[in-house]
VOBADO-55935 format. One record per residue (C-alpha): residue number from 1; chain; x, y, z. Coordinates in nm, 3 decimals, m for minus. Each point is the difference from the previous one (the first is absolute). Layout:
% VOBADO-55935
+------+-------+---------+---------+---------+
: seba : marpa :       x :       y :       z :
+------+-------+---------+---------+---------+
:  NUM :     A :       X :       Y :       Z :
...
+------+-------+---------+---------+---------+
This chain:
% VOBADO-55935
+------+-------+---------+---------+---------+
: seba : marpa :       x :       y :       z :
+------+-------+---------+---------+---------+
:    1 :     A :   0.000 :   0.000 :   0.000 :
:    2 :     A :   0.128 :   0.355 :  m0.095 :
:    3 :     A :   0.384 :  m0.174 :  m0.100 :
:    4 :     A :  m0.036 :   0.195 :  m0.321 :
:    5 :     A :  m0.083 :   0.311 :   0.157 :
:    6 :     A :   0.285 :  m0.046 :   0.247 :
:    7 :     A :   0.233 :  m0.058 :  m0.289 :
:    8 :     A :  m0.082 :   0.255 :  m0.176 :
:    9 :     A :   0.072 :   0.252 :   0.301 :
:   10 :     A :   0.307 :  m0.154 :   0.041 :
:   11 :     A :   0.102 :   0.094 :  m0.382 :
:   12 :     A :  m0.086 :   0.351 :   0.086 :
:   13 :     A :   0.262 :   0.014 :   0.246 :
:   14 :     A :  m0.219 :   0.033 :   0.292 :
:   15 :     A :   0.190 :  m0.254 :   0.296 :
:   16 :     A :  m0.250 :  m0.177 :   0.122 :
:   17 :     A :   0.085 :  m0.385 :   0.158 :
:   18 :     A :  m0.225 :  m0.292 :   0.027 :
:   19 :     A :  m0.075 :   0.109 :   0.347 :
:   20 :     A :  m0.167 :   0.274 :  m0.066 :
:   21 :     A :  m0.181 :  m0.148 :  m0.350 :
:   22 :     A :  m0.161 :  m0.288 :   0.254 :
:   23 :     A :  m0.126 :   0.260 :   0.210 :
:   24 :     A :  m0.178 :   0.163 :  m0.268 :
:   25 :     A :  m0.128 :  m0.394 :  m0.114 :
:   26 :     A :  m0.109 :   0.025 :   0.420 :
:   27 :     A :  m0.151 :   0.341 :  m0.054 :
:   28 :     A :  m0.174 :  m0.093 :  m0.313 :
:   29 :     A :  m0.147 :  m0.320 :   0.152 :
:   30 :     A :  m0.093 :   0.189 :   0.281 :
:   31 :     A :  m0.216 :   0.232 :  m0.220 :
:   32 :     A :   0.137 :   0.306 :   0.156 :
:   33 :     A :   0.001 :   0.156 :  m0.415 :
:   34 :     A :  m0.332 :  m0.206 :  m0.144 :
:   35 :     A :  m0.198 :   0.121 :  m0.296 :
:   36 :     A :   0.218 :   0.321 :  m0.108 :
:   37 :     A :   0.302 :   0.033 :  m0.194 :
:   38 :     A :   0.082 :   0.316 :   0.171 :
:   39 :     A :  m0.005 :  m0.173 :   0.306 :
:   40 :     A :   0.208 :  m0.254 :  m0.076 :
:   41 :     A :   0.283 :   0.278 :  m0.156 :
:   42 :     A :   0.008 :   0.116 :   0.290 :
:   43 :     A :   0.040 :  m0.306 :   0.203 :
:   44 :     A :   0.244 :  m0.161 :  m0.256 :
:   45 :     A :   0.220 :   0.342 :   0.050 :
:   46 :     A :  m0.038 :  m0.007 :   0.426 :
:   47 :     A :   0.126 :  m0.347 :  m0.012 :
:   48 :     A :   0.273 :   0.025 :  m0.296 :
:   49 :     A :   0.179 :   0.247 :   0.025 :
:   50 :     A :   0.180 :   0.194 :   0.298 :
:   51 :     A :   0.114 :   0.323 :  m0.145 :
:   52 :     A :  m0.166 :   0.268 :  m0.150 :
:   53 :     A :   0.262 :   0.074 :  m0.246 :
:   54 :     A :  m0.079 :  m0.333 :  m0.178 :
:   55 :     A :  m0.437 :   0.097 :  m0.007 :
:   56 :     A :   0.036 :   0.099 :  m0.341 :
:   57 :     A :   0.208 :  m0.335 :  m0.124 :
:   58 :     A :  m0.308 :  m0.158 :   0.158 :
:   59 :     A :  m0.234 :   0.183 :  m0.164 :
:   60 :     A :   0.144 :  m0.069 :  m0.281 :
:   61 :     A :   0.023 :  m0.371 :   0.001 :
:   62 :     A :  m0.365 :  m0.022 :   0.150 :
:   63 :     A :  m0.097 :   0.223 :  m0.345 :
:   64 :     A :   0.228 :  m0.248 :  m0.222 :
:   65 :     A :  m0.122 :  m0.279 :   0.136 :
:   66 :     A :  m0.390 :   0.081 :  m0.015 :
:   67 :     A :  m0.036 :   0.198 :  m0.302 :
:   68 :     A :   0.155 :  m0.269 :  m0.222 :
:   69 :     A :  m0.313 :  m0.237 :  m0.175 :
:   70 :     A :   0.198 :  m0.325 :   0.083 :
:   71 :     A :   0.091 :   0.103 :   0.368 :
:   72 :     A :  m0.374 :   0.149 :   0.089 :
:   73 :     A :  m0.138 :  m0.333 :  m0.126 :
:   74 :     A :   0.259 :  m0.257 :   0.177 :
:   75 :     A :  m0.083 :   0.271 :   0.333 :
:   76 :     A :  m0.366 :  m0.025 :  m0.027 :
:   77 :     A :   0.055 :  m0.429 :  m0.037 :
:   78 :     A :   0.238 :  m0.040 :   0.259 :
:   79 :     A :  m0.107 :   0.284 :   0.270 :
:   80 :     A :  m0.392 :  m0.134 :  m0.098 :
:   81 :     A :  m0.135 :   0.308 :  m0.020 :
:   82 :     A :  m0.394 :   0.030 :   0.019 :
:   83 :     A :  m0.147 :   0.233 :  m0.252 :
:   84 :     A :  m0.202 :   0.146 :   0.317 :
:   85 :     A :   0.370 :   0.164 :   0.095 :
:   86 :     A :   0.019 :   0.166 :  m0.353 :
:   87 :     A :  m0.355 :   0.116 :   0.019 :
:   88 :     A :   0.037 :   0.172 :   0.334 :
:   89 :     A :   0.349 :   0.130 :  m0.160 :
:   90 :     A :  m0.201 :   0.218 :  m0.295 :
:   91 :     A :  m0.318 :   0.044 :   0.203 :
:   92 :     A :   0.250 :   0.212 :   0.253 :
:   93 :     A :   0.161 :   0.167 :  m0.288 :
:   94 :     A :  m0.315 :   0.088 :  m0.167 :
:   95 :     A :  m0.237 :   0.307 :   0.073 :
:   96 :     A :  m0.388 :   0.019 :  m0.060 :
:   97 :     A :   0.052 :   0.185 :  m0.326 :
:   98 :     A :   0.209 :  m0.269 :  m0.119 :
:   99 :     A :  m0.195 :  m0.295 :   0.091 :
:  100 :     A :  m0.293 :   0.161 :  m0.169 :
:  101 :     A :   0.224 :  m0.004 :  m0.366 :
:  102 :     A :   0.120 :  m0.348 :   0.140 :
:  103 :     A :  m0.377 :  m0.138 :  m0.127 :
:  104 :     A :   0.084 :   0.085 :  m0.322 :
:  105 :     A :   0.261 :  m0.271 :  m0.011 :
:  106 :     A :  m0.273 :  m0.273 :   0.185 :
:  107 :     A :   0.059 :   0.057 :   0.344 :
:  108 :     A :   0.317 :  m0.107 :   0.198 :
:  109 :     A :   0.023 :  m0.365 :   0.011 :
:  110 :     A :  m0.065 :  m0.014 :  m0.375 :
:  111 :     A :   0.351 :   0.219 :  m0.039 :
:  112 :     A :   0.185 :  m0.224 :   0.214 :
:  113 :     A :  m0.144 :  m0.293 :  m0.144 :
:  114 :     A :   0.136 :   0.086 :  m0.282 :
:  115 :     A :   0.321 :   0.168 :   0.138 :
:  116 :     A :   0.062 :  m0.352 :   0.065 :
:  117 :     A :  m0.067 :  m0.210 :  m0.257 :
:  118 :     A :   0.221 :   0.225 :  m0.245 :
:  119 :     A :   0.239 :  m0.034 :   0.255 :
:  120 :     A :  m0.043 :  m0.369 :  m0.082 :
:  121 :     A :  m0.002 :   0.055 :  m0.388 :
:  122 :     A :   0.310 :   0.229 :  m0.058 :
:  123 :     A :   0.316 :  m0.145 :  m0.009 :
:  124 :     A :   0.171 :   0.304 :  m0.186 :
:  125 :     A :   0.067 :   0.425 :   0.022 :
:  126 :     A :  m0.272 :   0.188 :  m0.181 :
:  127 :     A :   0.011 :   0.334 :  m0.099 :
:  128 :     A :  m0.316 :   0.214 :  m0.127 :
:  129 :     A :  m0.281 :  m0.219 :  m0.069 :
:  130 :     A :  m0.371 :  m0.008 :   0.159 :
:  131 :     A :  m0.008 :  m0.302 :   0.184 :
:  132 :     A :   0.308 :  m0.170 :   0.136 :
:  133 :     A :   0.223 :   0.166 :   0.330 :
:  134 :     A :   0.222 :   0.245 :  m0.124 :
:  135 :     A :   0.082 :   0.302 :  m0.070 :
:  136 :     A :  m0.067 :   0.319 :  m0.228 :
:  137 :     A :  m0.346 :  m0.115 :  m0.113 :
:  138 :     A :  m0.373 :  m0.004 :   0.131 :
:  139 :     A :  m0.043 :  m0.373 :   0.162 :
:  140 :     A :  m0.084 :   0.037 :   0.381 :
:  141 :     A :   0.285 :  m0.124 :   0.125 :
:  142 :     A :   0.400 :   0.100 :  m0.035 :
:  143 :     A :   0.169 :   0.339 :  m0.006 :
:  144 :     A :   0.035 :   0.343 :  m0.196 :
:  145 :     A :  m0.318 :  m0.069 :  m0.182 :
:  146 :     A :  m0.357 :   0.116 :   0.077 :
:  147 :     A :  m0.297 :  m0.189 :   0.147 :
:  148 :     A :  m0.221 :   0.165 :   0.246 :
:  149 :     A :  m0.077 :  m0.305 :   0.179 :
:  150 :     A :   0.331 :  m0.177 :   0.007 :
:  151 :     A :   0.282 :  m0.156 :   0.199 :
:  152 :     A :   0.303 :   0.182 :  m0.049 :
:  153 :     A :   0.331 :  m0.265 :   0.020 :
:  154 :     A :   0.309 :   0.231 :   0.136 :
:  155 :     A :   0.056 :   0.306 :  m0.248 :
:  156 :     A :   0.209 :   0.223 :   0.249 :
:  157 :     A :  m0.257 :   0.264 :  m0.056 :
:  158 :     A :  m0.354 :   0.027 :  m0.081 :
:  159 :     A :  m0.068 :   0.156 :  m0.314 :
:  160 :     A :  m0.441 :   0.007 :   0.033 :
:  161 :     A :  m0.033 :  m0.009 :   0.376 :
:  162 :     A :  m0.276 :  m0.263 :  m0.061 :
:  163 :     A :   0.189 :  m0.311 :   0.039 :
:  164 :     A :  m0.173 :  m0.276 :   0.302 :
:  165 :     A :   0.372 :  m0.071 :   0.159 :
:  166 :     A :   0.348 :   0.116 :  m0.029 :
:  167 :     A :   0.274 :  m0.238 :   0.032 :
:  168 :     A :   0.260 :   0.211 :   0.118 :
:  169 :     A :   0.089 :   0.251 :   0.162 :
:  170 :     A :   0.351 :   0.053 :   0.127 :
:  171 :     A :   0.043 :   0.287 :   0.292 :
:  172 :     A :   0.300 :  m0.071 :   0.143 :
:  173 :     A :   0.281 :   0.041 :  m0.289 :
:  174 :     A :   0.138 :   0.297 :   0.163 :
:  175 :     A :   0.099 :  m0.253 :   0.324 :
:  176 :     A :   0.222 :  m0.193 :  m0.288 :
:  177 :     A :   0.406 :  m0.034 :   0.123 :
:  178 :     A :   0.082 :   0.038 :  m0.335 :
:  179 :     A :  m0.147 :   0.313 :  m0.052 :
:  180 :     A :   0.084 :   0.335 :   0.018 :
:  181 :     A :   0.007 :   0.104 :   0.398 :
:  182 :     A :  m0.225 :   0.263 :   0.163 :
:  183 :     A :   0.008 :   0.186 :   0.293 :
:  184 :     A :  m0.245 :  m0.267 :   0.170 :
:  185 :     A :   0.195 :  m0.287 :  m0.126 :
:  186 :     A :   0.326 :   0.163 :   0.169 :
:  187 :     A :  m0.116 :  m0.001 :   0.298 :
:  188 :     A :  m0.106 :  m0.376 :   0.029 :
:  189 :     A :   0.362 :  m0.069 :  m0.116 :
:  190 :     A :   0.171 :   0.255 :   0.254 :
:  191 :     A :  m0.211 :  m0.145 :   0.332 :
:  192 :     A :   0.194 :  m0.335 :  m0.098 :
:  193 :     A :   0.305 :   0.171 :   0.163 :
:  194 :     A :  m0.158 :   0.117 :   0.339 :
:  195 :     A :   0.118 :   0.035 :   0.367 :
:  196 :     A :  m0.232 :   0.131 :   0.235 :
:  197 :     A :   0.112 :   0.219 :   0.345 :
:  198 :     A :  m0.185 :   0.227 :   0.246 :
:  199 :     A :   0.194 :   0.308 :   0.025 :
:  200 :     A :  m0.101 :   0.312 :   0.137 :
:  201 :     A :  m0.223 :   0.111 :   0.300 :
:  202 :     A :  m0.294 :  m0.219 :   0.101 :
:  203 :     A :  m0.286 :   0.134 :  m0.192 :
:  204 :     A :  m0.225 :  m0.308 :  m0.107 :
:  205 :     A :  m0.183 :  m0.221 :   0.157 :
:  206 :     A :   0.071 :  m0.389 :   0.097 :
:  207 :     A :  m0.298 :  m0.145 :   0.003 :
:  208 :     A :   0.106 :  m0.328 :   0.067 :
:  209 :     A :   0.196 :   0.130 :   0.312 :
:  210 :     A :  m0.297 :   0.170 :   0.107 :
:  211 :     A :  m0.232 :  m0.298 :   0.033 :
:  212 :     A :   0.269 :  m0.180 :   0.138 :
:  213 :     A :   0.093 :   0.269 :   0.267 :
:  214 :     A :  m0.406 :   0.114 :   0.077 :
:  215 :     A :  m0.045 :  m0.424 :   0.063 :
:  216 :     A :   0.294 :   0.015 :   0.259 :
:  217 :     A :  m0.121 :   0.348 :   0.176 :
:  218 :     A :  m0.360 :  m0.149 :   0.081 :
:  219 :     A :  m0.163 :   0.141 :  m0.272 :
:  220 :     A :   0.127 :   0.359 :   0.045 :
:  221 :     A :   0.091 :   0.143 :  m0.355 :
:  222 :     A :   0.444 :  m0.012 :  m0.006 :
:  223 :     A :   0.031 :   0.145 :  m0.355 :
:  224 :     A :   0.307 :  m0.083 :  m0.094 :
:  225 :     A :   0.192 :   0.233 :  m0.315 :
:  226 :     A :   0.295 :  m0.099 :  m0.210 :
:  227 :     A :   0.179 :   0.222 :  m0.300 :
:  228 :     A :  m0.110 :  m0.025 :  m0.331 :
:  229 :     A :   0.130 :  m0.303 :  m0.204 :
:  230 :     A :   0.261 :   0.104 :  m0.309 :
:  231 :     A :   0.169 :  m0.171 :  m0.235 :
:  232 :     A :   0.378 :   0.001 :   0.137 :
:  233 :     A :   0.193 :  m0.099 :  m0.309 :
:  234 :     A :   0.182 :   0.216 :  m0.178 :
:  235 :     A :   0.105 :   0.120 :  m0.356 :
:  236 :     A :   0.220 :   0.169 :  m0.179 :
:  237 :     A :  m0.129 :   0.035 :  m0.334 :
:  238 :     A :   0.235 :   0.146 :  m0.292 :
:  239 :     A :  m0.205 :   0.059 :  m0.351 :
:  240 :     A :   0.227 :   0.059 :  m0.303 :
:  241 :     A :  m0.134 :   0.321 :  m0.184 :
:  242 :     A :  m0.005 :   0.120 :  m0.354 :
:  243 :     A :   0.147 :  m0.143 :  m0.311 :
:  244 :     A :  m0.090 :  m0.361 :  m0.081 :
:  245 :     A :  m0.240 :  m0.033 :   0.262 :
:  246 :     A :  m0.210 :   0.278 :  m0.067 :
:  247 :     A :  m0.269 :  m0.218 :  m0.166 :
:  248 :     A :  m0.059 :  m0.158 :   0.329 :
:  249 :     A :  m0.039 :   0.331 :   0.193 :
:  250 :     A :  m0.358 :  m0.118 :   0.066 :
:  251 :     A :   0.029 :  m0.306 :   0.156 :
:  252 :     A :   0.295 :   0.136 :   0.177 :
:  253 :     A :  m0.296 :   0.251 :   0.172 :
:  254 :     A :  m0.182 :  m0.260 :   0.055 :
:  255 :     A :   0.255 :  m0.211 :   0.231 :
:  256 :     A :   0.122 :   0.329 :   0.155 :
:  257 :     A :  m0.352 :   0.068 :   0.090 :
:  258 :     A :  m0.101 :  m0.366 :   0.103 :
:  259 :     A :   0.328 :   0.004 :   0.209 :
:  260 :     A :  m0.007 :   0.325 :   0.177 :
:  261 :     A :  m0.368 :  m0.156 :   0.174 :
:  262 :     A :   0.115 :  m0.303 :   0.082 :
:  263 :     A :   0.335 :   0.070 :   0.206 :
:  264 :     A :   0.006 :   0.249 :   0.217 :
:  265 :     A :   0.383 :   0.042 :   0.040 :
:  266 :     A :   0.125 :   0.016 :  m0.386 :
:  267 :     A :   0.255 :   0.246 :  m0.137 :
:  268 :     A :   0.018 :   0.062 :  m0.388 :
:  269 :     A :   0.286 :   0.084 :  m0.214 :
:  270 :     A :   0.050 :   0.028 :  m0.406 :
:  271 :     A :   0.307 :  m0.067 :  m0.190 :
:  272 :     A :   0.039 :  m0.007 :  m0.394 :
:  273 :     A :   0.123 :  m0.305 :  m0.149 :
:  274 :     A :   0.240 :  m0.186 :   0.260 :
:  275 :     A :   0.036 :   0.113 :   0.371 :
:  276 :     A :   0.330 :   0.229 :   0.050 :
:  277 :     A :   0.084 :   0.280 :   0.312 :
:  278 :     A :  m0.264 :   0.153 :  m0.016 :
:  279 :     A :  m0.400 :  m0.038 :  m0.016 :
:  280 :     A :  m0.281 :   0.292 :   0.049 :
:  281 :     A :  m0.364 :   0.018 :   0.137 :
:  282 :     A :  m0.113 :   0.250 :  m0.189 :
:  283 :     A :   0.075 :  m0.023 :  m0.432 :
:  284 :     A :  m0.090 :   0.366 :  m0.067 :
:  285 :     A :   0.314 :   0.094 :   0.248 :
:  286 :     A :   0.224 :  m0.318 :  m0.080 :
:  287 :     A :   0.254 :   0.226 :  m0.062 :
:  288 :     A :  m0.009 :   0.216 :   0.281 :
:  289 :     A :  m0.128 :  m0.218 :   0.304 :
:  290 :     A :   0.149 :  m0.325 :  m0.038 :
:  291 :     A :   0.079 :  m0.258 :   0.311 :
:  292 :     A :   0.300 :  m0.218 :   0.034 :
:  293 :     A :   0.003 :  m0.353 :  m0.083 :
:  294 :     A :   0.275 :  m0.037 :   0.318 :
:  295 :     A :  m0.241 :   0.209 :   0.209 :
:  296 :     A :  m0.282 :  m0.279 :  m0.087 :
:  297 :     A :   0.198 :  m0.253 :   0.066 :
:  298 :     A :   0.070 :   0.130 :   0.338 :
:  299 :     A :  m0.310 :   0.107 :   0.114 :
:  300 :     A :  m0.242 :  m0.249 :  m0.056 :
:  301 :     A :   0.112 :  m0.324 :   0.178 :
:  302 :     A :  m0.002 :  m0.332 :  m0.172 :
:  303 :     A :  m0.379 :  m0.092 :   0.118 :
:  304 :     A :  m0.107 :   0.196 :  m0.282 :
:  305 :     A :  m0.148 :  m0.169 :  m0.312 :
:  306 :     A :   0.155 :   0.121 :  m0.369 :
:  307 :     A :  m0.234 :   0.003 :  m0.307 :
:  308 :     A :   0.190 :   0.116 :  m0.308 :
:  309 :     A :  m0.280 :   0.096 :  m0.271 :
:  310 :     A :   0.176 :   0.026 :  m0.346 :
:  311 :     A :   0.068 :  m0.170 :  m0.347 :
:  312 :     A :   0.388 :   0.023 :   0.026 :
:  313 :     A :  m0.016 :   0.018 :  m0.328 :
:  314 :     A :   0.316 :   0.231 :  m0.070 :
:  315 :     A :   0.361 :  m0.059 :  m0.182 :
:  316 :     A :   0.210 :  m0.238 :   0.196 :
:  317 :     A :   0.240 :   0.283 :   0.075 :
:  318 :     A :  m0.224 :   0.140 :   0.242 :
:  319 :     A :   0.024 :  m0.278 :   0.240 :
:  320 :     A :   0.340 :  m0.105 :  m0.061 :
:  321 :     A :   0.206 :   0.273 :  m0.058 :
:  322 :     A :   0.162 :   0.326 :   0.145 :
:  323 :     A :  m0.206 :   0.309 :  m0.172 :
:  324 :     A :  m0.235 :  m0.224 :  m0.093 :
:  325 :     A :  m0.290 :   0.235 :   0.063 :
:  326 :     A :  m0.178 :   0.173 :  m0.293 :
:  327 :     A :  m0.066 :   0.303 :   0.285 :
:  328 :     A :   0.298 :   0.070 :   0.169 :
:  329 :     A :   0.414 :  m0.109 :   0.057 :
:  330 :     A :  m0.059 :  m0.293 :   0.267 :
:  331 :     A :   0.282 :  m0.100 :   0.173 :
:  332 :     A :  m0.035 :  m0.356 :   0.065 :
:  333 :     A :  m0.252 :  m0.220 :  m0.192 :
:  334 :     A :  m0.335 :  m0.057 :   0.044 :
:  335 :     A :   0.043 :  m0.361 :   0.043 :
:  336 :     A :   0.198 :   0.098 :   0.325 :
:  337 :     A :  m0.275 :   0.200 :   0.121 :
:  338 :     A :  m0.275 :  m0.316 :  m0.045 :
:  339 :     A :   0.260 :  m0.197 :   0.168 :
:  340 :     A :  m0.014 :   0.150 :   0.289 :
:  341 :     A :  m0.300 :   0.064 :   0.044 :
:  342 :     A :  m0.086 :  m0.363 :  m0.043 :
:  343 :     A :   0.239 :  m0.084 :   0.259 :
:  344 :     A :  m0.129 :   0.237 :   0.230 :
:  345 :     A :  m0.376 :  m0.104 :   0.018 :
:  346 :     A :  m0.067 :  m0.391 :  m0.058 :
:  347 :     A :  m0.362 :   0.061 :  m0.085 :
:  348 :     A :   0.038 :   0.159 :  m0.353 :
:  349 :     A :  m0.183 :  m0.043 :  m0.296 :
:  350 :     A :  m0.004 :   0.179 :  m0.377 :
:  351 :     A :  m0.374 :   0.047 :  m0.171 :
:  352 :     A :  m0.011 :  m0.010 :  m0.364 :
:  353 :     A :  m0.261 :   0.169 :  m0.196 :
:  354 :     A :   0.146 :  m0.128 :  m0.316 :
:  355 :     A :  m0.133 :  m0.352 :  m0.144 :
:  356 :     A :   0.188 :  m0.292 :   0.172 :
:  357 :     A :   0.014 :  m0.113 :  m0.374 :
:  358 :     A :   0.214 :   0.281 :  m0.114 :
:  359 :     A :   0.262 :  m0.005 :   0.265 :
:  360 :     A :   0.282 :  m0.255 :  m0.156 :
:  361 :     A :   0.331 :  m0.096 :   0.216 :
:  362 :     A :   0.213 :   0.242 :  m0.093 :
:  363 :     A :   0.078 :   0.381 :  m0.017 :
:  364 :     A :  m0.104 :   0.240 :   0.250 :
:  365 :     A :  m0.305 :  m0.185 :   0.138 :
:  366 :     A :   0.232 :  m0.333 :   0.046 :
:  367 :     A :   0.241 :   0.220 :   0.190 :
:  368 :     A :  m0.278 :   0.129 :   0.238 :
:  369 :     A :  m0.174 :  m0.378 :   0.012 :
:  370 :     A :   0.348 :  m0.157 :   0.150 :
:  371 :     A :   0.072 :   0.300 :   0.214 :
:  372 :     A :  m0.334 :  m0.006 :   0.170 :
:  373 :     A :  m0.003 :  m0.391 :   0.014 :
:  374 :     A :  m0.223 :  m0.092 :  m0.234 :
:  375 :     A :  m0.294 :   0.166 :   0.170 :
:  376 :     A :  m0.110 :   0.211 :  m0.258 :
:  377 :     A :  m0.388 :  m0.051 :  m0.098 :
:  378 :     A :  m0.219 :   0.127 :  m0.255 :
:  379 :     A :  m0.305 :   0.291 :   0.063 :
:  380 :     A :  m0.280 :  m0.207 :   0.013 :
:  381 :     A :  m0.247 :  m0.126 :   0.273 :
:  382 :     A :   0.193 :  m0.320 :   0.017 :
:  383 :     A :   0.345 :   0.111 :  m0.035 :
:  384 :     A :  m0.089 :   0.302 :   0.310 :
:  385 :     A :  m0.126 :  m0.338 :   0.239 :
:  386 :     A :   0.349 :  m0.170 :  m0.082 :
:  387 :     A :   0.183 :   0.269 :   0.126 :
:  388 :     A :  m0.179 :   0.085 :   0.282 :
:  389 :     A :   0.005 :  m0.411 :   0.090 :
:  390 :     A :   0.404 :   0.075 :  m0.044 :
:  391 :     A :   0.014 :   0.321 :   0.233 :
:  392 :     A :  m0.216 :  m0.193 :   0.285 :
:  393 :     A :   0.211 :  m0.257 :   0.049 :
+------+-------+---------+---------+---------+
C-alpha cells in the first residue's frame, strides 16, 4: 500500500525512511485522512518529511505522482479509493452557481462515471479533441482547454476558473535549499548556530520559579525574576565590497540584515578582494576611517565566530604576493593576513555567493579554500546550515 507513492518521494529527494512511510501505512489504516485528497497531502507531508525546506520537493513528487494517467489509476487500484471520496472532493470545491451549470453535463455521478471509464479507455497523451482527457480542447476533463463543467488534471494555472478540481498547487517553492535565500530563510539557517545566556539586570519573569517558590512559601505569591535570555555567541562578520561581487550586493543585505537580528554581539567589517591591514565599517569613508586588522585581532578574543562573505574571485597575486592589492602597496600578502586570522579563531568559515559549480581548484579561490581549511560554502539555504553546523561545533 502507498510503496509507489513512497518511491516516488524518495526520487524527489525528500529523506524519508521506512519508519516514517509505515507510520503513514498506520495513519492511513487508522483513517485519520479518509475520503479527501487534501487530507491525505497533508498527512502524507506531516509524516514524510521533517524539514520545511524540502515542502516543495514534496509537493512536487505528490503532483508528479498524481497528475500522471498511469500513476492516478494504479493510486485509485491500490489505495481503493471509493468514488464517494472524489464526490465529496468536487462537491467541496464547487459553489451553487456551479453546480447549477454542472446539470448541464447530467449531474455529478454521471461526470465521474465517466471520468472513470475514460480513465479506463486511454492508454495514450491527447491533445485538442472533444472527448478524451487532455489538453487544449473542449472534452470535460484535462487541462488548458475549456469545459464549464469539467475536471481540470494539473495545468499550473487555471486558464477559465471553471474547472471541478485542481491538481496542484505548490506554495512552498520559496522554502526550496536550492533556491535563492531570503531574509526569512536566513534566519532559519542562522538560529542553527545559537547559544543562549541571561545577561543583564533581572527584568523578566520565571514563571517556573515562581510556582515552584509560591508552592514552598504556603501559597504566598514569591515571584521570582531572572534577566532576559540572549543569544551569547558571537561574530565577526567581514563582507568583501565592490568589484566582482557587486551582483550579489542583494543577498549580501539580506544576510547582513538576517544576521544583525539574530546575534546580538556581532561586529562587521568590509574588505575588497582578499583581507590585508586594514578593513573599514563604513565604505563611503574607507579611505578615511579605516580599522586595523592587528587591532581586530587583538581586541576581540578567540570566542568570536568569523564569517568571510565573498567570491575571492581575484588574480592570484592578490593572495600570494607582496603589492598584490589592486587598491593600495601592501606590505605582506594577503595570504599572511588569512593565515592568521585562521590561526587565531578556530571557528572560521568563508560564505560563497558564487555557484559551488564555478569555483574550480585552482587560482585565487583555491588559495583562499586551503588557507581557510576547506570550509568555504556556497550562498544558499543549504550551504548557510553547513557552516553554521561547522561554527557550532
Amino acid at each position: 500500500m502507498l510503496i509507489d507513492f513512497f518511491e516516488t518521494v524518495r526520487k524527489a529527494k525528500v529523506p524519508c525512511s521506512v519508519r516514517e512511510y509505515l507510520d503513514l501505512v498506520e495513519a492511513v489504516q487508522a483513517h485519520l485522512a479518509f475520503a479527501d485528497l487534501d487530507e491525505f497531502y497533508a498527512l502524507a507531508r506531516l509524516c514524510l518529511v521533517k524539514d520545511e525546506k524540502h515542502y516543495d520537493k514534496f509537493d512536487k513528487a505528490f503532483s508528479a505522482y498524481f497528475k500522471g494517467l498511469d500513476d492516478l489509476t494504479t493510486f485509485m487500484d491500490e489505495a481503493n479509493i471509493p468514488q464517494d471520496w472524489m464526490r465529496k472532493e468536487f462537491e467541496r470545491m464547487m459553489s451553487e452557481e456551479d453546480m447549477a451549470k454542472l446539470e448541464g453535463a447530467g449531474s455529478l455521478d454521471k461526470l465521474l462515471d465517466e471520468f472513470k471509464k475514460r480513465l479506463e479507455e486511454q492508454h495514450k497523451r491527447h491533445q485538442g479533441g472533444n472527448k478524451m482527457i487532455g489538453t487544449g480542447g473542449t472534452s470535460a476533463f484535462g487541462a488548458n482547454g475549456y469545459n464549464p463543467e469539467g475536471i481540470r488534471i494539473e495545468q499550473g494555472r487555471s486558464r477559465h476558473k471553471k474547472a471541478v478540481k485542481v491538481w496542484e498547487k505548490r506554495q512552498y517553492r520559496d522554502l526550496d535549499d536550492s533556491i535563492e535565500l531570503g531574509i526569512r530563510n536566513v534566519k532559519v539557517a542562522l538560529r542553527r548556530l545559537r547559544k543562549f545566556a541571561r545577561q543583564g539586570s533581572a527584568d523578566e519573569l520565571d514563571l517556573s520559579d515562581t510556582i515552584r517558590s509560591t508552592a514552598r512559601n504556603a501559597g504566598y505569591l514569591d515571584i521570582k525574576m531572572v534577566p532576559e535570555r540572549h543569544n551569547a555567541v558571537k561574530i565577526l562578520l567581514f563582507f568583501d565590497i565592490g568589484g566582482s561581487m557587486d551582483p550579489h550586493v542583494r543577498v549580501c543585505e539580506e544576510l547582513f540584515s538576517a544576521a544583525r537580528t539574530e546575534f546580538k554581539h556581532m561586529e562587521t567589517f568590509y574588505f575588497h578582494n582578499c583581507l590585508y591591514e586594514t578593513v573599514w565599517k563604513n565604505n563611503i569613508r574607507r579611505m578615511n576611517e579605516q580599522t586595523s586588522t592587528w587591532d581586530i585581532l587583538r581586541k576581540y578574543g578567540n570566542d568570536y565566530k568569523v564569517i568571510f562573505v565573498g567570491d575571492a574571485m581575484m588574480a592570484p597575486y592578490e593572495v600570494t604576493h607582496v603589492g598584490g592589492s589592486v587598491e593600495h602597496w601592501n606590505e605582506e600578502p594577503g595570504a599572511v593576513w588569512m593565515q592568521r586570522m585562521v590561526e587565531q579563531y578556530p571557528k572560521l568559515v568563508w560564505l560563497n555567493p558564487a555557484p559551488r559549480s564555478h569555483w574550480g581548484q585552482g587560482g585565487s579561490l583555491g588559495a583562499i579554500r586551503q588557507i581557510v581549511n576547506e570550509h568555504m560554502y556556497p550562498l544558499t539555504l543549504s550551504g548557510l546550515e553547513e557552516a553554521m553546523r561547522e561554527l557550532s561545533k
